[in-house]
N, C-alpha and C positions, 0 to 999 in steps of 0.2 A: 262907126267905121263903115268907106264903103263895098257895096258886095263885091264890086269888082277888087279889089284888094283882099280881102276876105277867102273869094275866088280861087285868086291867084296863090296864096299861103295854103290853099287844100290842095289844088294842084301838086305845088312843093313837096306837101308833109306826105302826101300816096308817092312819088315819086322816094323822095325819101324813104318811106316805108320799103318799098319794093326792094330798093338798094339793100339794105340792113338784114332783109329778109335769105335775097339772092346769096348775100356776104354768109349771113349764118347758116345755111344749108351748104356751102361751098365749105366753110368751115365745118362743120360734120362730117363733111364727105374725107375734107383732109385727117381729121381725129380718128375716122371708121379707116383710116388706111395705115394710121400709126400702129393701131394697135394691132392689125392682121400681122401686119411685119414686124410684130414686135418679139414673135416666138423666135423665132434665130438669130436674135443680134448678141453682142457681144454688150458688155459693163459700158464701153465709151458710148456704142451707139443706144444704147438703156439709156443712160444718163442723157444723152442730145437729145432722144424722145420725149424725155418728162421732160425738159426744159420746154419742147415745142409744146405738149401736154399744156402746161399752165400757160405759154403765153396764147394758144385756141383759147383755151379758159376764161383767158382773162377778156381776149378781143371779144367773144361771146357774152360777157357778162357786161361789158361795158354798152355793147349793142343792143342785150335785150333792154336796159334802161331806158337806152335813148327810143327804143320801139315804145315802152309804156308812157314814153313822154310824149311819143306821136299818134299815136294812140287817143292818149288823151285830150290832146289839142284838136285832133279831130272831131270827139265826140263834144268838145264846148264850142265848136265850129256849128254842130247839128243842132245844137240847144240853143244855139244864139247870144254865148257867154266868151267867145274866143275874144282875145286882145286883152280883157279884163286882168289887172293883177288881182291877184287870189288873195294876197294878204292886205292892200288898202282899198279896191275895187275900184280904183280908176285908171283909164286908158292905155294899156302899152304903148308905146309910140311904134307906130308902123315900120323907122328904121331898125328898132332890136328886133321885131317879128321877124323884117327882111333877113336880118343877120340870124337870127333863132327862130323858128317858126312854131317854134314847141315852147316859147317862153311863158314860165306860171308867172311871175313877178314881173315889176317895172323895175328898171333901171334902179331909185332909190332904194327900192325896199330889195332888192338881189346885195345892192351895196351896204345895205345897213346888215343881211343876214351873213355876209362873208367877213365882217368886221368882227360880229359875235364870234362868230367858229374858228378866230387866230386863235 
């Protein structure tokens, strides 16, 4: 793979990173504000809060994910393993990196693991 591609996918994945980062401090900030005004609402506005409650929750959970996926893809960037599928060790093709840049699998073996888990 060349480094200028290589390059250009760390660029991505810190940009990326930064994003997800900004996003989940912004979301804390929204969660630290539910709960201060959470002392004087009434049952509907309780109730509209835990619904926001889990859906922060949930956008947080799904973000930090995708952080330990960029994350990772980084540090097999520094080791000189990124684009490798993990599970048969040969080459991601550079357009799912483009479309994914945190991709662990190639293409076959993501479609052969999505068929297992129907």
């Amino acid at each position: 793979m060349e480094k200028e591609f290589v390059q250009q996918m760390k660029e991505k994945l810190l940009e990326q990173r930064k994003e997800i980062i900004d996003s989940l401090s912004e979301n804390n900030s929204d969660l630290r504000k539910i709960l201060e005004e959470n002392s004087a609402r009434d049952s509907i506005d309780e109730a509209s809060d835990a619904v926001d409650l889990k859906m922060l929750e949930s956008i947080g959970t799904k973000d930090l994910n995708r952080l330990n996926l960029i994350n990772s893809a980084l540090t097999r960037i520094e080791l000189g393993k990124y684009g490798m599928c993990m599970k048969c060790g040969r080459q991601i093709p550079e357009p799912r990196l483009e479309a994914i840049p945190y991709a662990v699998l190639c293409i076959d073996c993501k479609s052969a693991d999505e068929r297992r888990n129907r």
